[in-house]
VMD Tcl script that draws the C-alpha trace (Angstrom):
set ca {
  {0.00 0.00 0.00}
  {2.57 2.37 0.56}
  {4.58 1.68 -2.67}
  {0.95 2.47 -4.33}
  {0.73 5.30 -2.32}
  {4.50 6.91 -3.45}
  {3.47 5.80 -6.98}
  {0.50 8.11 -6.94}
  {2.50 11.27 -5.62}
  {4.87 10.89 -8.15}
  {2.28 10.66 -10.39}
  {0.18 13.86 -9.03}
  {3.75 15.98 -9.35}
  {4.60 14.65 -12.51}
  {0.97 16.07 -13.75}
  {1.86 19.46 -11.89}
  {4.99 19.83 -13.60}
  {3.49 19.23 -16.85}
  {0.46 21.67 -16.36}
  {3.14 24.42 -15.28}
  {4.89 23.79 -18.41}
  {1.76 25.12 -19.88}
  {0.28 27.21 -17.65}
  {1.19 30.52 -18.70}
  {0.54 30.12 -22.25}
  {-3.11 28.60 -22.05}
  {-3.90 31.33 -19.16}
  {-2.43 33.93 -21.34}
  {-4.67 32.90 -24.01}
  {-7.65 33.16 -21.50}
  {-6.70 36.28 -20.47}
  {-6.67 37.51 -23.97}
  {-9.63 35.64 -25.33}
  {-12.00 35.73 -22.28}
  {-13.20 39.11 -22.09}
  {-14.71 38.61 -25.69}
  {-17.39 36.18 -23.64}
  {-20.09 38.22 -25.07}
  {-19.50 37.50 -28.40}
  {-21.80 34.85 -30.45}
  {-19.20 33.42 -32.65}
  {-15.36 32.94 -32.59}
  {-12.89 31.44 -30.45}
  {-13.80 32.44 -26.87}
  {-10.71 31.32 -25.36}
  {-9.51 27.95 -23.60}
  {-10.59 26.68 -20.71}
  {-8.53 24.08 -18.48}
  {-11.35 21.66 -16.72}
  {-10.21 19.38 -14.07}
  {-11.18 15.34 -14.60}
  {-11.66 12.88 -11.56}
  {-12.47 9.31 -12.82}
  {-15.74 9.66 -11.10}
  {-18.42 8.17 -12.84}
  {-20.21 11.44 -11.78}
  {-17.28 13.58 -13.12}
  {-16.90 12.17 -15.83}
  {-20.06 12.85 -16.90}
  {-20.76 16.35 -15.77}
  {-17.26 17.20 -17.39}
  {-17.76 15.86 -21.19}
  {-21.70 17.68 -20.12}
  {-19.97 21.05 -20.05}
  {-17.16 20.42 -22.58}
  {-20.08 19.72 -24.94}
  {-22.14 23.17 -24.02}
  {-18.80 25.60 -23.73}
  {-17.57 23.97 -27.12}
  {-21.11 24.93 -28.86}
  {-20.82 28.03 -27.31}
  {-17.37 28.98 -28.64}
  {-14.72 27.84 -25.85}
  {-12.49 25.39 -26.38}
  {-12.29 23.03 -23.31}
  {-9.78 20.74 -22.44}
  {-9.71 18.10 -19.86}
  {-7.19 17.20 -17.27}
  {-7.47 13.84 -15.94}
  {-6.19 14.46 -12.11}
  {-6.70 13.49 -8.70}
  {-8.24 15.82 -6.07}
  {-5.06 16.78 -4.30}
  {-3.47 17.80 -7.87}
  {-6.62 19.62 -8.70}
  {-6.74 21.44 -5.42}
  {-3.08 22.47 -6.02}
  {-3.54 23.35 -9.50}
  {-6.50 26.09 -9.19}
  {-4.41 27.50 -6.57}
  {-1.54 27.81 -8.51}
  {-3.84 29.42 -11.99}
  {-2.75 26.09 -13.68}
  {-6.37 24.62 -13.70}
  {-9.41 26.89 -14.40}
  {-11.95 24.97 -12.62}
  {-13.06 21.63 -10.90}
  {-16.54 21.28 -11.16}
  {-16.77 18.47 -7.76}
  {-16.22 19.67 -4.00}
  {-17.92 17.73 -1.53}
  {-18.89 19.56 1.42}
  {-19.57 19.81 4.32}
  {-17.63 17.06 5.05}
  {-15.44 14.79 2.77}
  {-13.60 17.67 1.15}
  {-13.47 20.04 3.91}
  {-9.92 19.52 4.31}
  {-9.60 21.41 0.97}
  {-11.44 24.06 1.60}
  {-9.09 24.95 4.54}
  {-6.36 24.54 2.54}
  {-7.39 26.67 -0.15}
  {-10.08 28.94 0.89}
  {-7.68 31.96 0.55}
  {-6.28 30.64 -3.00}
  {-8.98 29.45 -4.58}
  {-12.62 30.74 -5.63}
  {-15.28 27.91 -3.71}
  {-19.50 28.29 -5.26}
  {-21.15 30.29 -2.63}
  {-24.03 27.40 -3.62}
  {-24.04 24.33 -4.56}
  {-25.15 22.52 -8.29}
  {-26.64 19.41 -6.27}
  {-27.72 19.63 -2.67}
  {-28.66 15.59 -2.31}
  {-25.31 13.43 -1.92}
  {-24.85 10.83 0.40}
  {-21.58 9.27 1.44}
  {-20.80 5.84 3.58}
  {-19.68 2.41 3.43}
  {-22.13 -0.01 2.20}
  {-22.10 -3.28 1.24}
  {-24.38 -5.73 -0.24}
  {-27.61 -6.40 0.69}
  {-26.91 -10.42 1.00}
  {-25.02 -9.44 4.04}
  {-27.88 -9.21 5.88}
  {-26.26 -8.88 9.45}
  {-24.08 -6.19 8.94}
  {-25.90 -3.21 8.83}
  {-23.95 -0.26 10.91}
  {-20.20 0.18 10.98}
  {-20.21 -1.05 14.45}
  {-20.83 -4.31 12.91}
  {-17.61 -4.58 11.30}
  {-15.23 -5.21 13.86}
  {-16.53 -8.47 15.35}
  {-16.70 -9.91 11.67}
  {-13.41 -8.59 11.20}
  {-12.31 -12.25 9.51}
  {-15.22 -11.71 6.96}
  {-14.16 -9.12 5.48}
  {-10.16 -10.18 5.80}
  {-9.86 -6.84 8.00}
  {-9.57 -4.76 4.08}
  {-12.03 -2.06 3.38}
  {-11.41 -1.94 -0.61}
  {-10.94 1.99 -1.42}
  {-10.24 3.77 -4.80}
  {-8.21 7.23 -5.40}
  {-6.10 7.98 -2.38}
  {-6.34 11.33 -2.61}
  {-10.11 11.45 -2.41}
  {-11.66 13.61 0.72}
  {-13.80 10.48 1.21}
  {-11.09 8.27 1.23}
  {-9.40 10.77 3.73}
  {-12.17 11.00 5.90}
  {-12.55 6.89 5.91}
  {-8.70 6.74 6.74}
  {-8.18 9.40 9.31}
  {-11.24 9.64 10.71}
  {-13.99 6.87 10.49}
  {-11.45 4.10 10.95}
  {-10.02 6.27 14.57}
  {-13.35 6.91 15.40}
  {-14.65 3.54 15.11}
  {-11.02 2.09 16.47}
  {-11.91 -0.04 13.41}
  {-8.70 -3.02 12.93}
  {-9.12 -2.75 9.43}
  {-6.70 -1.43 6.64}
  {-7.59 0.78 3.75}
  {-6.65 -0.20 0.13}
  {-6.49 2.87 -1.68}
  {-6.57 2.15 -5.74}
  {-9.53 3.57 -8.40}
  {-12.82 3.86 -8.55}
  {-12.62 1.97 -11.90}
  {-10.43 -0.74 -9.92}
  {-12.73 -0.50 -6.87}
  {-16.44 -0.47 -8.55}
  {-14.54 -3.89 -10.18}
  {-13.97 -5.48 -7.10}
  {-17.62 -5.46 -6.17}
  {-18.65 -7.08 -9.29}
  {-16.44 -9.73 -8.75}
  {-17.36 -9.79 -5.05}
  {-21.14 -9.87 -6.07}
  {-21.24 -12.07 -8.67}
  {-19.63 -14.68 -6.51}
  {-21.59 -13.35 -3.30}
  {-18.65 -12.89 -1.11}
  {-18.30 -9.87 1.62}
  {-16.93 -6.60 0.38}
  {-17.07 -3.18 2.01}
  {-16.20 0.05 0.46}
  {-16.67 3.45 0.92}
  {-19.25 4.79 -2.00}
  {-21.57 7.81 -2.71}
  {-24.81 8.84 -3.93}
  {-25.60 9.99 -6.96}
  {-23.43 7.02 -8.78}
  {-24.37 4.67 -10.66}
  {-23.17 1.60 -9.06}
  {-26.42 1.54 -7.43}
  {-28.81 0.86 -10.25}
  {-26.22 -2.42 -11.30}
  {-26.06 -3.74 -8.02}
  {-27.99 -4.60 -4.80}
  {-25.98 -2.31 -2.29}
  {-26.72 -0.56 1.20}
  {-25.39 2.22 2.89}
  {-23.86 0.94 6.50}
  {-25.04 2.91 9.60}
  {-22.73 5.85 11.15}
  {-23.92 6.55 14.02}
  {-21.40 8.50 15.40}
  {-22.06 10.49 11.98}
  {-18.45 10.79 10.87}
  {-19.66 10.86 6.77}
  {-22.28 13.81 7.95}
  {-25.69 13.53 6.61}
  {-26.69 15.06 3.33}
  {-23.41 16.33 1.32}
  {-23.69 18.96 -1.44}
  {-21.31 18.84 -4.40}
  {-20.09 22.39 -5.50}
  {-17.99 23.81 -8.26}
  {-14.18 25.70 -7.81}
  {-12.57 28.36 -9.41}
  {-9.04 29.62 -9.71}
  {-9.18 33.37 -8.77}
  {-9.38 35.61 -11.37}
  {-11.63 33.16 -13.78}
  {-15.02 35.48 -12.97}
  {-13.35 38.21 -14.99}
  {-11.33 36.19 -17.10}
  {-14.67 33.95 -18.41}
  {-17.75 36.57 -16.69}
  {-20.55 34.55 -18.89}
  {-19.49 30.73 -18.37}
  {-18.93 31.67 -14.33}
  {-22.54 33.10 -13.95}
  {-23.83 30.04 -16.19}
  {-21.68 28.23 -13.54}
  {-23.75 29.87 -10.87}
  {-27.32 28.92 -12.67}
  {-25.97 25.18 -12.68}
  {-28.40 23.07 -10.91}
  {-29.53 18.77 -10.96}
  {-31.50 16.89 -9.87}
  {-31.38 13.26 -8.94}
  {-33.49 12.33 -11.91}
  {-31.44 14.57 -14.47}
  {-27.77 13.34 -13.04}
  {-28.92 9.75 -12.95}
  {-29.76 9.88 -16.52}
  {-27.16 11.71 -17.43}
  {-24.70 9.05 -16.00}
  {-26.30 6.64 -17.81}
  {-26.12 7.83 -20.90}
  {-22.31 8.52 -20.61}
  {-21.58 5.09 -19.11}
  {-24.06 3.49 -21.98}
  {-21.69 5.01 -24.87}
  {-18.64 3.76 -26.75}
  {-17.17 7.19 -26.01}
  {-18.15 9.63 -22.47}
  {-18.53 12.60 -25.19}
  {-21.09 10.56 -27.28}
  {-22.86 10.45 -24.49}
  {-22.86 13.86 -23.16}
  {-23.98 15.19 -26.29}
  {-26.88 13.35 -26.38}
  {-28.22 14.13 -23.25}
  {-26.82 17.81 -23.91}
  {-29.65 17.39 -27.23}
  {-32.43 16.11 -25.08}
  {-32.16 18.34 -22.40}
  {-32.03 21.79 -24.25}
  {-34.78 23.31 -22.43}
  {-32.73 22.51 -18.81}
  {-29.59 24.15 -20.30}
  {-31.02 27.56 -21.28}
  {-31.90 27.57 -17.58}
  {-28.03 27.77 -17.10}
  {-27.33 29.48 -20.22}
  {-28.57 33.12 -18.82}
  {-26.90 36.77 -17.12}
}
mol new
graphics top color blue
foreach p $ca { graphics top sphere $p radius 0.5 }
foreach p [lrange $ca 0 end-1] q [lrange $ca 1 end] { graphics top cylinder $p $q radius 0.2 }
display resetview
């Protein structure tokens, strides 16, 4: 685990270095381009996005790459994990990350950054849900405290995904203290992780990992959220978007559109689906983006 671990900071620096080797050229350009954001045609300037292989980020992210690309912006996107991200909108590398979990599971970030980076006063879906859950077949364990006497079940492994993840942080140096849980944490994807409960399922063996709500994981597979009752996960999260400073008057029309952002369960959930259903994320997005015009020119407004 800690090899993995050293593997993924390299990795997260190695991305840093390489977005500063570009930095001041594609900010430049968004400097230059951005203030002709009223304009209905022409090249509106580029805009960095940060990526998390989320299933949810993934598909809000090819969502707005699709709308800002219609609307004259190029977008590109910059497959990173939370910590990088974090780092990278404070340092003007990144332009924005459109998932922060709060209150709880990326807190930690928002102390970090909150003087270096712009946070949504308001959030573009208020009903996320965060635990450990596993599946329903395991009908005796139903609350974390249930974990600990069926330690052996579970071989004492609570199967993670990115390490740098504020949920993954919370699980590690909180929930698992909290709990005085004698279990270890395998950090590796949410790919690798989502994986690991097929395979667990489909041979009905225990698994426990820590998930969220909206994902959709949950329409594939019989799963349930484990009780906290000492509340460490919080109750109902909100997911916001982040800003580096400056990007309000560098891109005025695509941050208020960021404002007007809201979903719903139903429209995320299908959303999801439609990007997981296609060969390619950005087939995906696009046709949602076609079905759903009446939703966006909520967004699309001063």
């Amino acid at each position: 685990m800690h090899s993995l671990r050293s593997k993924l900071l390299v990795l997260g620096l190695a991305f840093v270095v390489i977005l500063a080797g570009c930095g001041d050229k594609t900010n430049s350009q968004a400097k230059d381009d951005g203030n002709s954001g009223n304009e209905s045609s022409g090249d509106k300037g580029t805009i960095e996005m940060a990526q998390i292989n989320w299933a949810e980020n993934i598909a809000v992210t090819n969502m707005w790459k699709v709308i800002l690309e219609d609307k004259g912006y190029d977008v590109n996107l910059n497959m990173l994990d939370m910590g990088v991200i974090m780092q990278g909108l404070a340092d003007g590398d990144l332009d924005i990350n459109l998932e922060v979990w709060l209150p709880v599971q990326d807190q930690v970030y928002l102390e970090e950054y909150k003087d270096e980076v712009t946070f949504a006063e308001e959030p573009w879906y208020d009903n996320a849900k965060v635990g450990l859950v596993v599946p329903t077949y395991l009908e005796d364990i139903n609350s974390i405290d249930d974990l600990n006497e069926n330690k052996e079940m579970f071989d004492g492994e609570i199967t993670g995904f990115d390490a740098g993840a504020g949920t993954m942080e919370v699980t590690k140096d909180e929930l698992i203290p909290e709990y005085d849980l004698d279990y270890e944490l395998l950090p590796s994807s949410e790919p690798a992780m989502i994986s690991e409960i097929d395979r667990a399922i489909n041979n009905e063996e225990p698994i426990v990992s820590p998930l969220w709500s909206p994902h959709r994981v949950f329409a594939q597979y019989d799963l349930k959220f484990l009780e906290d009752p000492k509340n460490v996960y919080g109750e109902t999260e909100k997911i916001y978007h982040a800003t580096r400073q400056g990007f309000d008057e560098d891109f005025p029309e695509v941050s208020q559109w960021m404002e007007n952002w809201k979903m719903d369960d139903e429209a995320i959930g299908e959303l999801m689906t439609y990007v997981n259903d296609a060969e390619e994320p950005i087939d995906g997005a696009e046709k949602w983006v076609e079905e759903n015009e009446d939703l966006i020119d909520e967004w699309l407004t001063d």
